[in-house]
C-alpha positions in Angstrom: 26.9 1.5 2.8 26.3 -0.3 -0.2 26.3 1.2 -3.6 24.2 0.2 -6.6 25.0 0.9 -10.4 22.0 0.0 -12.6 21.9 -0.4 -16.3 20.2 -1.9 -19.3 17.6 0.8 -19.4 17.2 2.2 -23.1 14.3 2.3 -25.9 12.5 -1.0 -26.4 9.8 -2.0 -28.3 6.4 -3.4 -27.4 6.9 -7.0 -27.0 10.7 -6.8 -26.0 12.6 -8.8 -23.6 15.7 -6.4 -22.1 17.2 -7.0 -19.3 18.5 -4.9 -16.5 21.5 -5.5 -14.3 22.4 -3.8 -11.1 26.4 -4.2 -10.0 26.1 -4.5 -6.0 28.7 -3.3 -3.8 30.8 -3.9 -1.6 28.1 -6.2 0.0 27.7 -9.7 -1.0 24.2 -10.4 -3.1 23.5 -13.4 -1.0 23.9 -11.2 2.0 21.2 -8.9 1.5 17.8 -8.2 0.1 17.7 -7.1 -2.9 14.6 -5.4 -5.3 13.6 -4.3 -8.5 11.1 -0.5 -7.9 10.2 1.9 -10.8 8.4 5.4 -10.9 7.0 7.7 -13.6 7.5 11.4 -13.2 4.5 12.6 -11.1 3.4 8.8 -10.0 4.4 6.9 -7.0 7.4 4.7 -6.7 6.1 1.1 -7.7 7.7 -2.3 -6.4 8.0 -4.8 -8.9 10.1 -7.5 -7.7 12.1 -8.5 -4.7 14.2 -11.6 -3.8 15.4 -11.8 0.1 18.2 -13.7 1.6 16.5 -16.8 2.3 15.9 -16.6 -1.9 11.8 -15.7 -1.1 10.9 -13.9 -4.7 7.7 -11.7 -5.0 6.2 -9.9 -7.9 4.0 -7.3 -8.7 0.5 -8.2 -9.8 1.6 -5.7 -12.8 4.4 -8.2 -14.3 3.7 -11.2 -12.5 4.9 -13.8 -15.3 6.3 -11.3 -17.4 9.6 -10.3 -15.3 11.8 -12.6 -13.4 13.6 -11.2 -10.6 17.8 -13.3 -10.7 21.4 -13.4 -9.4 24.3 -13.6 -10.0 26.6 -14.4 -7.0 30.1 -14.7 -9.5 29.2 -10.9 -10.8 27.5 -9.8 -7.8 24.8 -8.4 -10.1 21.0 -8.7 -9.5 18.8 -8.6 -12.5 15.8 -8.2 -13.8 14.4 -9.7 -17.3 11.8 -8.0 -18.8 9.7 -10.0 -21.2 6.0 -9.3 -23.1 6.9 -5.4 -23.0 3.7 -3.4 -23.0 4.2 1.0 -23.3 2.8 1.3 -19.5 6.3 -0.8 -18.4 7.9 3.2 -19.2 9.6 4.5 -16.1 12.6 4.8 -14.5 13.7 1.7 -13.0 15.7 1.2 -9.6 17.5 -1.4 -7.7 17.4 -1.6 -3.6 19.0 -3.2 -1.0 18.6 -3.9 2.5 20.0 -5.7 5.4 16.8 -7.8 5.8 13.2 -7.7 4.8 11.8 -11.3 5.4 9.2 -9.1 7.7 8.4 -7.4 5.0 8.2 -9.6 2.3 6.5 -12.1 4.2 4.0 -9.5 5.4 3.6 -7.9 1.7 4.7 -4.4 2.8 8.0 -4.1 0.4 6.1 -2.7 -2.6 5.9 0.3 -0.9 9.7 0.7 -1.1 10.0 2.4 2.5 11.6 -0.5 3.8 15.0 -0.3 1.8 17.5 2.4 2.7 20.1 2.2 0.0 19.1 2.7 -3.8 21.2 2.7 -7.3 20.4 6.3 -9.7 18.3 3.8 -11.8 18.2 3.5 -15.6 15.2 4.5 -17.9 13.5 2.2 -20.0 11.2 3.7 -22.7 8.6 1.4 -24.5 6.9 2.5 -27.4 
């Protein structure tokens, strides 16, 4: 089962480039797909980025060419880098993984999240 440790999450001003990291384990990153989701309290989960084994990346319309979606195969860390921060970027931010999800990916269907079965605790980033 593989396990997910985010962090990076913390108060951040509007405009600010943080950047999250998620330790994967034991699994290799280049082994399995990997994704970026966040939720609000009372909202749905929303995907935001994923990047799948053949190295496909997606974004959400929401921070297309804001975020960028990277790995590190050394670390075994996936990341995401948050740029142009706006206060509607506050949530609680998750890493995912999966065995495969070039189906999904290829058919758009990952932003729903339902296709990944094992998820970090996630780590909250707060933008005012």
């Amino acid at each position: 089962h593989v396990q997910l440790v985010e962090s990076g999450g913390d108060s951040a001003q509007t405009g600010g480039s943080p950047r999250l990291s998620c330790v994967v384990s034991p699994d290799s990153v280049n082994d399995i797909c990997l994704a970026w989701f966040r939720q609000v309290p009372g909202k749905e989960r929303e995907g935001i980025s994923v990047l799948a084994i053949d190295g496909t990346i997606r974004y959400a319309d929401a921070v297309e060419g804001r975020f960028t979606i990277s790995k590190d195969s050394a670390e075994n860390t996936l990341y995401l880098q948050m740029t142009s921060l706006k206060p509607e970027d506050t949530a609680r931010y998750f890493c995912a993984a999966e065995e495969h999800c070039g189906a999904a990916v290829g058919a758009n269907l990952w932003l729903s999240g339902a296709e990944f079965g094992s998820w970090g605790q996630g780590t909250q980033v707060t933008v005012s």
